[in-house]
PDBQT receptor file of N, H, CA, C and O in Angstrom, charges set to zero:
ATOM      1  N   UNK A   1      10.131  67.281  69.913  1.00  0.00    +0.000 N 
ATOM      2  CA  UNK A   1       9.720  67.919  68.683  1.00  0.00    +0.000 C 
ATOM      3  C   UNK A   1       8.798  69.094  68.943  1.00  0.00    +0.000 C 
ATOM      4  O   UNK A   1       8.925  70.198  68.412  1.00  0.00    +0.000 OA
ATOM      5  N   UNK A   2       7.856  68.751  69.811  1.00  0.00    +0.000 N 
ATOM      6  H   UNK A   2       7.753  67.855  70.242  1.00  0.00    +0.000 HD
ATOM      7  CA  UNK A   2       7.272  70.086  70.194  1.00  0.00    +0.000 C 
ATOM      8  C   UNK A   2       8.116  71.260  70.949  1.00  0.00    +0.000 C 
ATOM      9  O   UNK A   2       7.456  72.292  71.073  1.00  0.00    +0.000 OA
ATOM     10  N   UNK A   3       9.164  71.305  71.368  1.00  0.00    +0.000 N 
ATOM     11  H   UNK A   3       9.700  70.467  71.267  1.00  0.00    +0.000 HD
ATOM     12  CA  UNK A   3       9.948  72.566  71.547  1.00  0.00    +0.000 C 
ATOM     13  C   UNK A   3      10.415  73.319  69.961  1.00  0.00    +0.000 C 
ATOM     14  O   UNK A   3      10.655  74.522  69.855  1.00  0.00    +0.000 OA
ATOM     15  N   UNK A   4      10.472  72.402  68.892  1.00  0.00    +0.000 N 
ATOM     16  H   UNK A   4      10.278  71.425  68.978  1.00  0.00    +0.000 HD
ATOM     17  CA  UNK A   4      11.001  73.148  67.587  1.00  0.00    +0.000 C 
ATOM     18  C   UNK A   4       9.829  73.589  67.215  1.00  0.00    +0.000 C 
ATOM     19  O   UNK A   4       9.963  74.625  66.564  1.00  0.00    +0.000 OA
ATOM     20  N   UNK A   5       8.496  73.195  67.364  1.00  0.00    +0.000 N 
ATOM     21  H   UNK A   5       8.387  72.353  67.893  1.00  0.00    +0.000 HD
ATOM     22  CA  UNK A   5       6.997  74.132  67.005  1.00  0.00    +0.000 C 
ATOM     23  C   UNK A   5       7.143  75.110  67.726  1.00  0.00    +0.000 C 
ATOM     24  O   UNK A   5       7.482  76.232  67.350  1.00  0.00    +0.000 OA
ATOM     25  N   UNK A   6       6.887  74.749  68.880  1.00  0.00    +0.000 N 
ATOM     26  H   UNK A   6       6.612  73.838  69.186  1.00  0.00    +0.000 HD
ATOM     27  CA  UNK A   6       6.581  76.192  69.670  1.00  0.00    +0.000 C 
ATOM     28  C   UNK A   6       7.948  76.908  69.393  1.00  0.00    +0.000 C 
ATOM     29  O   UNK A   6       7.729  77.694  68.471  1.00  0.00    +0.000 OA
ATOM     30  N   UNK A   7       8.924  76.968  69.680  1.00  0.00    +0.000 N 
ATOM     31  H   UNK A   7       9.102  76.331  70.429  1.00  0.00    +0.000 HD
ATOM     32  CA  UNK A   7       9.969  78.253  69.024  1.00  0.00    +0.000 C 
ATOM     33  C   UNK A   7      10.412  78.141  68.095  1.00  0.00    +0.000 C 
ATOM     34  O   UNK A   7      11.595  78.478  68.038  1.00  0.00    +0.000 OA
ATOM     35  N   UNK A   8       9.797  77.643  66.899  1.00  0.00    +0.000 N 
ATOM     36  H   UNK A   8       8.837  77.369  66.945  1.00  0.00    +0.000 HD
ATOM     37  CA  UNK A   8      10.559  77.906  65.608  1.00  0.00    +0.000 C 
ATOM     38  C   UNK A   8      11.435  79.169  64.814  1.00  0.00    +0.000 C 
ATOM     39  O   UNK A   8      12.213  79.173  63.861  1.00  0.00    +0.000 OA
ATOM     40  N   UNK A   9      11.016  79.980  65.506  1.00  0.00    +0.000 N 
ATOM     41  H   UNK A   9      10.383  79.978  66.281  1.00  0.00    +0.000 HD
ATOM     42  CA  UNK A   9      11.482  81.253  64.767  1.00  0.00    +0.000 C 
ATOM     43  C   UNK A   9      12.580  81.641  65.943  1.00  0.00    +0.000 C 
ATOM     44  O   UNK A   9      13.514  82.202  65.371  1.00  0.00    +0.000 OA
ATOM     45  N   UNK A  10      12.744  81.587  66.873  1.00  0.00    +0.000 N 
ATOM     46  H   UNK A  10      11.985  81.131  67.338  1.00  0.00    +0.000 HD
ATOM     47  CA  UNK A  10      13.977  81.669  67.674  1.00  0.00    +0.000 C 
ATOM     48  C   UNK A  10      14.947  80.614  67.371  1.00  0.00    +0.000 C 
ATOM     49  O   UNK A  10      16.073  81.039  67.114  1.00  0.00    +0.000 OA
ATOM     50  N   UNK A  11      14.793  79.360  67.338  1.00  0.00    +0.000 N 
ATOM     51  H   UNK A  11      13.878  79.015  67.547  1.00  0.00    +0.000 HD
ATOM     52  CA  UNK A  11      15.313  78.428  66.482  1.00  0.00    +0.000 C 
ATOM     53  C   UNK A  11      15.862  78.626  65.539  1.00  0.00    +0.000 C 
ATOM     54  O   UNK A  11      17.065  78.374  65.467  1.00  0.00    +0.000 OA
ATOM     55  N   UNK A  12      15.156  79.154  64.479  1.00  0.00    +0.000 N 
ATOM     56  H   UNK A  12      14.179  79.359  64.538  1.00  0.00    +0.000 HD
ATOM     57  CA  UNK A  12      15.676  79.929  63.104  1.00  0.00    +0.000 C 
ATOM     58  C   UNK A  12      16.636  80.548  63.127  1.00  0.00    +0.000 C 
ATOM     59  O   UNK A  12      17.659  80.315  62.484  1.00  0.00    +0.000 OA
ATOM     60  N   UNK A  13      16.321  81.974  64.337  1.00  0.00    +0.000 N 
ATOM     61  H   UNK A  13      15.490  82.162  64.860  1.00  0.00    +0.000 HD
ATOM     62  CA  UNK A  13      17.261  82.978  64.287  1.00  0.00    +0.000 C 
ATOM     63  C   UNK A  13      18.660  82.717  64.713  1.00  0.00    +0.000 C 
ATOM     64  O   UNK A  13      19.708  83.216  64.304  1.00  0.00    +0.000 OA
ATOM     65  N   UNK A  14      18.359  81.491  65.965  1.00  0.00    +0.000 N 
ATOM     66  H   UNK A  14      17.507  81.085  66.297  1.00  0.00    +0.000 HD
ATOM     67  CA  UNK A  14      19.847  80.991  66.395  1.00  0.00    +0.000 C 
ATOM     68  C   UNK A  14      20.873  80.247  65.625  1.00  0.00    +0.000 C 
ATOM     69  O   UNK A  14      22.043  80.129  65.990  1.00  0.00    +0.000 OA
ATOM     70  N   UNK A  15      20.307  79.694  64.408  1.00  0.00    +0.000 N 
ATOM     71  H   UNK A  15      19.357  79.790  64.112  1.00  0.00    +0.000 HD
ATOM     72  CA  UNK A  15      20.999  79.046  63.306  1.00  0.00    +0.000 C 
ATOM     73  C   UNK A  15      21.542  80.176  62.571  1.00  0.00    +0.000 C 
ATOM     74  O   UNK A  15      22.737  80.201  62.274  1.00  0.00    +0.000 OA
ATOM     75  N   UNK A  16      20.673  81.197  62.229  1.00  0.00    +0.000 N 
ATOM     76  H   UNK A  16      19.702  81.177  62.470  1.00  0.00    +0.000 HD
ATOM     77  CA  UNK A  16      21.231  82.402  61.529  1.00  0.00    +0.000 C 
ATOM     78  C   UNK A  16      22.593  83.308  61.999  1.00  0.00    +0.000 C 
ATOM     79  O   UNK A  16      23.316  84.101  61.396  1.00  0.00    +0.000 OA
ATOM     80  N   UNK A  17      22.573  82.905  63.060  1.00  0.00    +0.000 N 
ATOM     81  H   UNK A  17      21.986  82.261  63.550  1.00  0.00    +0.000 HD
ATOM     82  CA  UNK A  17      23.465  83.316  63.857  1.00  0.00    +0.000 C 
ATOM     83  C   UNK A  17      24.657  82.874  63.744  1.00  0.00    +0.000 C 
ATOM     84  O   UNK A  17      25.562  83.618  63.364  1.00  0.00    +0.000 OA
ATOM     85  N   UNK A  18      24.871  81.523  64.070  1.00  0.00    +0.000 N 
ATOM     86  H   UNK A  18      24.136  80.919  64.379  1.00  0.00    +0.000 HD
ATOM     87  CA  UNK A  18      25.712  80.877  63.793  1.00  0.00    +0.000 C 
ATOM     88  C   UNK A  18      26.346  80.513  62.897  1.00  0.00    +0.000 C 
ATOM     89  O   UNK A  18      27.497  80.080  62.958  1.00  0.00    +0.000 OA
ATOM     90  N   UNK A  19      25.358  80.702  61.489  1.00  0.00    +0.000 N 
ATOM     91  H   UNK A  19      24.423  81.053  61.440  1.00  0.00    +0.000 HD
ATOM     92  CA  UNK A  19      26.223  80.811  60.328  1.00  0.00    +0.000 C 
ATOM     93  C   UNK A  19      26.583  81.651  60.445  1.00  0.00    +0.000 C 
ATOM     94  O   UNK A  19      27.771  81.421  60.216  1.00  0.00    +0.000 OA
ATOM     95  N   UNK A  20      26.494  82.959  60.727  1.00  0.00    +0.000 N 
ATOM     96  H   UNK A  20      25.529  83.146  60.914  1.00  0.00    +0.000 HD
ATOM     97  CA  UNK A  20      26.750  84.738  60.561  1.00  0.00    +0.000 C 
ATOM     98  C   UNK A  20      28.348  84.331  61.343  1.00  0.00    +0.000 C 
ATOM     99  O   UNK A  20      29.405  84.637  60.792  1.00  0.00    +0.000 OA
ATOM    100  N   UNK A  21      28.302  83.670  62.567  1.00  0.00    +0.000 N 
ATOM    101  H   UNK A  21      27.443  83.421  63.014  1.00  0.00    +0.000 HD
ATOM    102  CA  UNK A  21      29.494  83.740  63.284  1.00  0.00    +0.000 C 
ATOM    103  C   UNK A  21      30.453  82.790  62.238  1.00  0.00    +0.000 C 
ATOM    104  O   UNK A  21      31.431  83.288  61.681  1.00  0.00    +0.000 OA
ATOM    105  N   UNK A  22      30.090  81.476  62.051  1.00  0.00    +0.000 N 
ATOM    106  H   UNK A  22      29.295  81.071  62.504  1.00  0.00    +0.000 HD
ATOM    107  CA  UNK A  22      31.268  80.923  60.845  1.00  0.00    +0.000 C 
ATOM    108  C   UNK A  22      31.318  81.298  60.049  1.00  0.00    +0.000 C 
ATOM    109  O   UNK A  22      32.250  80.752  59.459  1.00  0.00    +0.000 OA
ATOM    110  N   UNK A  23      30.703  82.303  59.221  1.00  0.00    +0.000 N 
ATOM    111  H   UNK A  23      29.946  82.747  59.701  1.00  0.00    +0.000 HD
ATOM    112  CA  UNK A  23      31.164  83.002  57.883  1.00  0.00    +0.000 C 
ATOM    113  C   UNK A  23      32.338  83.828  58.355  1.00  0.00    +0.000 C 
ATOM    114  O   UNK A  23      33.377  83.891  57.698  1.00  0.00    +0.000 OA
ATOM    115  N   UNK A  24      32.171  84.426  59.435  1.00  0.00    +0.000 N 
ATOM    116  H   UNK A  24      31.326  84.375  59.969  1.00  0.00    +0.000 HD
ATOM    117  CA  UNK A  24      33.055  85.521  59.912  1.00  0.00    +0.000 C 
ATOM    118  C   UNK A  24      34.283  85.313  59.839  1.00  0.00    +0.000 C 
ATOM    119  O   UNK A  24      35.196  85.877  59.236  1.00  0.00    +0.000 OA
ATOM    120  N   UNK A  25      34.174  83.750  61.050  1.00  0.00    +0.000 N 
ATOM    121  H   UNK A  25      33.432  83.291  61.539  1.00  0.00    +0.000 HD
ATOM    122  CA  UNK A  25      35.547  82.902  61.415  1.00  0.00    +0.000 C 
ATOM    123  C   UNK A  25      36.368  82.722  60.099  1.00  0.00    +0.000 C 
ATOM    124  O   UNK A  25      37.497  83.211  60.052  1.00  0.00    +0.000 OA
ATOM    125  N   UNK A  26      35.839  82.016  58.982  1.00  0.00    +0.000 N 
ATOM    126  H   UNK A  26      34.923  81.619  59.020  1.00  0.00    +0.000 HD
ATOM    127  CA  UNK A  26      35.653  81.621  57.998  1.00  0.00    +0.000 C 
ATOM    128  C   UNK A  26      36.518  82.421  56.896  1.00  0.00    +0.000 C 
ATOM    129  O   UNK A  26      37.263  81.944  56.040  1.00  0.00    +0.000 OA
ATOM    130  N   UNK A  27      36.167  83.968  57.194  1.00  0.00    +0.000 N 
ATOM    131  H   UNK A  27      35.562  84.356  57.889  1.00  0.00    +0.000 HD
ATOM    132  CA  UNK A  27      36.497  84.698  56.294  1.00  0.00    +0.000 C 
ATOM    133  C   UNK A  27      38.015  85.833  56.964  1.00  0.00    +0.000 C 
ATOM    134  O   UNK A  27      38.654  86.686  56.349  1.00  0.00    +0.000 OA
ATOM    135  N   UNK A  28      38.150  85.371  58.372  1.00  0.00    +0.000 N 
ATOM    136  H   UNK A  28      37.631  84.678  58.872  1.00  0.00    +0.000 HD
ATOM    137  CA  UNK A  28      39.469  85.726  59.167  1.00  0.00    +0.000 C 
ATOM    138  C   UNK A  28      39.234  86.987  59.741  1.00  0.00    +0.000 C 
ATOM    139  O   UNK A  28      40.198  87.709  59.992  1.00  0.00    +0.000 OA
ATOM    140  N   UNK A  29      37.550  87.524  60.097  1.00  0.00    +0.000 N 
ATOM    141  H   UNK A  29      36.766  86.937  59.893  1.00  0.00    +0.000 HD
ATOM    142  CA  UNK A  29      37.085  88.901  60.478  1.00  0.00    +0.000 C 
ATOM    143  C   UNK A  29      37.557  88.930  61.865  1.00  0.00    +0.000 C 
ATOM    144  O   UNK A  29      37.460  89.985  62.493  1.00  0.00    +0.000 OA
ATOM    145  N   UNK A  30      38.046  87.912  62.395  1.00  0.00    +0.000 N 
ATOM    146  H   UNK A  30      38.125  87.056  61.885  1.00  0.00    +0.000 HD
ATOM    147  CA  UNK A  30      38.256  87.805  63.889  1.00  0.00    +0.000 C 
ATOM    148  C   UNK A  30      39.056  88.939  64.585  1.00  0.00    +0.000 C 
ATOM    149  O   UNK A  30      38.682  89.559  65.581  1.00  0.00    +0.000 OA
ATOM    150  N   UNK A  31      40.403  89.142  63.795  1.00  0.00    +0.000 N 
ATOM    151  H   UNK A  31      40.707  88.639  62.986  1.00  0.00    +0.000 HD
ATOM    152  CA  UNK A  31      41.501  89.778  64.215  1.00  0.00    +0.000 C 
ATOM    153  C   UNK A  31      40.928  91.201  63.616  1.00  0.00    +0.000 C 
ATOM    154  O   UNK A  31      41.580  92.192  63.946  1.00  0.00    +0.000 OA
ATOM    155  N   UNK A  32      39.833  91.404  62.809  1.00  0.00    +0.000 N 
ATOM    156  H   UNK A  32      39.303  90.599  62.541  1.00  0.00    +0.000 HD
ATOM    157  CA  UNK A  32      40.131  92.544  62.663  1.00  0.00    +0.000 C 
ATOM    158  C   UNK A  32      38.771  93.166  63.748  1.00  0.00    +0.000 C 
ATOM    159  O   UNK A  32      38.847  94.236  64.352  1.00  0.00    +0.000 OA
ATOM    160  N   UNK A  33      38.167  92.692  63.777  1.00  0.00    +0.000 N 
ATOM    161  H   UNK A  33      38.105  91.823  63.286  1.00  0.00    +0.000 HD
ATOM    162  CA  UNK A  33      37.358  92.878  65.112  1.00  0.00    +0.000 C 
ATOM    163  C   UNK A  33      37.888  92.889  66.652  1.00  0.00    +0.000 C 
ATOM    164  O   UNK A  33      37.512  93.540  67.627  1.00  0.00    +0.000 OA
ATOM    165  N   UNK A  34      38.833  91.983  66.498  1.00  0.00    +0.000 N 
ATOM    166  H   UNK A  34      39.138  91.454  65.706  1.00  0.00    +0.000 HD
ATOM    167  CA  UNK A  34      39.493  92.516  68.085  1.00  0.00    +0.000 C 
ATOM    168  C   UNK A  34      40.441  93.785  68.067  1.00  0.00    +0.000 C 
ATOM    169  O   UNK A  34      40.629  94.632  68.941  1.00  0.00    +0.000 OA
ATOM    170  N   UNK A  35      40.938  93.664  66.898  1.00  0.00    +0.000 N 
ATOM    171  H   UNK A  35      40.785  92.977  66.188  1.00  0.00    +0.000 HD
ATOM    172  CA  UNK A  35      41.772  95.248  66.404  1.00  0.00    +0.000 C 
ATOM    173  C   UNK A  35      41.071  96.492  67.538  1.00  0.00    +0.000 C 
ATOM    174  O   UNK A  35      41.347  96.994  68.627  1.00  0.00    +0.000 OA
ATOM    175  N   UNK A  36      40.040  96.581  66.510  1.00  0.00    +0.000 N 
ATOM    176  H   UNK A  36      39.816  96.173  65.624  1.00  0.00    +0.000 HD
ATOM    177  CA  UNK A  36      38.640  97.655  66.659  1.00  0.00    +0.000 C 
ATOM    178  C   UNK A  36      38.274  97.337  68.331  1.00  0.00    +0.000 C 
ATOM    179  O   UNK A  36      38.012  98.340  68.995  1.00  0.00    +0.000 OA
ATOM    180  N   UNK A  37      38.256  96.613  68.718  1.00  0.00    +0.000 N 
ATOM    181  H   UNK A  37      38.469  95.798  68.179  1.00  0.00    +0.000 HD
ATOM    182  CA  UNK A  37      37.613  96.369  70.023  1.00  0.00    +0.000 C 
ATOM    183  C   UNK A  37      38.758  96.870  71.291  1.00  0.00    +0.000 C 
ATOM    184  O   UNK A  37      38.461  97.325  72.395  1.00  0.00    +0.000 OA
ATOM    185  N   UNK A  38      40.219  96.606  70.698  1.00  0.00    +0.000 N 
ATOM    186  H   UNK A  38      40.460  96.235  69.801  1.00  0.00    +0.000 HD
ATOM    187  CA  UNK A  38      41.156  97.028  71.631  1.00  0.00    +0.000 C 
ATOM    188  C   UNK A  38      41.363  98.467  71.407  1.00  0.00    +0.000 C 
ATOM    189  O   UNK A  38      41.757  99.159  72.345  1.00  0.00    +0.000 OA
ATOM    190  N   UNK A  39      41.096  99.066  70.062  1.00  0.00    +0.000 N 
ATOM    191  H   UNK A  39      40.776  98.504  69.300  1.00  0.00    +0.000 HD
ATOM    192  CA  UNK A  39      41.150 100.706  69.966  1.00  0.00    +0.000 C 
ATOM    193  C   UNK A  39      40.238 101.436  70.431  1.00  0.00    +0.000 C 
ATOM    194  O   UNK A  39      40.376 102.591  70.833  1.00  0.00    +0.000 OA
ATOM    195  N   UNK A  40      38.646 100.407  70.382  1.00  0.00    +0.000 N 
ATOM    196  H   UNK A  40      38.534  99.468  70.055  1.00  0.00    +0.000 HD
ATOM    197  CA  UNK A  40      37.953 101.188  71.680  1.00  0.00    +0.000 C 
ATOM    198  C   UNK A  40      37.878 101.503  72.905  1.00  0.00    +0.000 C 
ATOM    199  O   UNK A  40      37.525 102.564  73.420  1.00  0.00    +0.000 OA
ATOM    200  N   UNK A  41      38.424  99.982  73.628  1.00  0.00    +0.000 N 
ATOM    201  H   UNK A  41      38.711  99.120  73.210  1.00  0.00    +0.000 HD
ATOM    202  CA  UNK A  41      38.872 100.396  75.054  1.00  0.00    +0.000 C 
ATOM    203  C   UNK A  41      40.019 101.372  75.265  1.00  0.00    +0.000 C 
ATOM    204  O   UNK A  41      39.918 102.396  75.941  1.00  0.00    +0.000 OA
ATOM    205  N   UNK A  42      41.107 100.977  74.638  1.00  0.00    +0.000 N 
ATOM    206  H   UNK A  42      41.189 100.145  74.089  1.00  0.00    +0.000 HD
ATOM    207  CA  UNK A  42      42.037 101.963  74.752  1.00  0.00    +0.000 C 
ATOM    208  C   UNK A  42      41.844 103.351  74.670  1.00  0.00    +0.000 C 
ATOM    209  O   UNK A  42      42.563 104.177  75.232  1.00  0.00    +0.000 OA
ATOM    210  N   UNK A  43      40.430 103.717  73.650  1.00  0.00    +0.000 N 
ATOM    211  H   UNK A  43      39.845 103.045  73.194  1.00  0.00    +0.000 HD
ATOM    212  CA  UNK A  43      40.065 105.472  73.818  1.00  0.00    +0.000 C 
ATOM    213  C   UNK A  43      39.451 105.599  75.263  1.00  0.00    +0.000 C 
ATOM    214  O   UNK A  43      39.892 106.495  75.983  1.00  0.00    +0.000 OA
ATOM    215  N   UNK A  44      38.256 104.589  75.836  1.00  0.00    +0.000 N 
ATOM    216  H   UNK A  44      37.897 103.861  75.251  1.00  0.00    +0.000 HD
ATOM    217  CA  UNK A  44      37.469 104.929  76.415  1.00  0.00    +0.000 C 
ATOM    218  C   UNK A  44      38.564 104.973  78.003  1.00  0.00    +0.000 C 
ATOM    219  O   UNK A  44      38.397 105.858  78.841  1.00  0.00    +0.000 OA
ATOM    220  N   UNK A  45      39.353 104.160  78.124  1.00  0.00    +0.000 N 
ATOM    221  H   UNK A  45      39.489 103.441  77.442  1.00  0.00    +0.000 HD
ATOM    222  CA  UNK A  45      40.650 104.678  79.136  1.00  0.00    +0.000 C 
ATOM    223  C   UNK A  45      41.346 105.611  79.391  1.00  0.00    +0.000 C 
ATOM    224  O   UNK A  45      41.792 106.041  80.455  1.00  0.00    +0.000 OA
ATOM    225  N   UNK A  46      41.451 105.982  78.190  1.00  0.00    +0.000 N 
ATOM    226  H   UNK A  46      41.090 105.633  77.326  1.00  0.00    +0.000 HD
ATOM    227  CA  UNK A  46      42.434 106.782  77.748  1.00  0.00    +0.000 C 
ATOM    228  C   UNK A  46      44.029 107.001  77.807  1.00  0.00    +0.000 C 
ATOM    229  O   UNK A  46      44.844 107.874  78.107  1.00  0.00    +0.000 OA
ATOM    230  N   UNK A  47      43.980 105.794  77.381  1.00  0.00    +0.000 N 
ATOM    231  H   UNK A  47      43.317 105.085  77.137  1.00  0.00    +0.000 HD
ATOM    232  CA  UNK A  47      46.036 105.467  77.264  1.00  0.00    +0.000 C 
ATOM    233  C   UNK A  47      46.163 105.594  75.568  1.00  0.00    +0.000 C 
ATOM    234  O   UNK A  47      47.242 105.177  75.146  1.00  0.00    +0.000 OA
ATOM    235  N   UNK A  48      45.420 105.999  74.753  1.00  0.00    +0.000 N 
ATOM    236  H   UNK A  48      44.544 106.337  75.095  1.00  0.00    +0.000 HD
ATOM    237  CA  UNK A  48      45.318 105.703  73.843  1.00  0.00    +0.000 C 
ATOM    238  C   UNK A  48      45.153 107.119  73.172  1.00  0.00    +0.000 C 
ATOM    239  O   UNK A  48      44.989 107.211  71.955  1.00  0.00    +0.000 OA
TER     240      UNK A  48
């Protein structure tokens, strides 16, 4: 219990997080984020 005192607020933030990531999942942002992520590499290569 004394590790959730002493970092409570990192604690916090890592829960915040994790909802942030299952809302995402949640809401099907997945595919459109890897979309975006493969059109960036593909510029920064440049096959694209």
């Amino acid at each position: 219990m004394s590790f959730l005192r002493r970092n409570r607020a990192a604690v916090t933030l890592l829960a915040a997080a994790a909802l942030c990531l299952a809302l995402g999942i949640w809401r099907g942002e997945t595919e459109t984020v890897f979309r975006k992520a493969v059109n960036i590499c593909m510029e920064c290569i440049g096959l694209g």
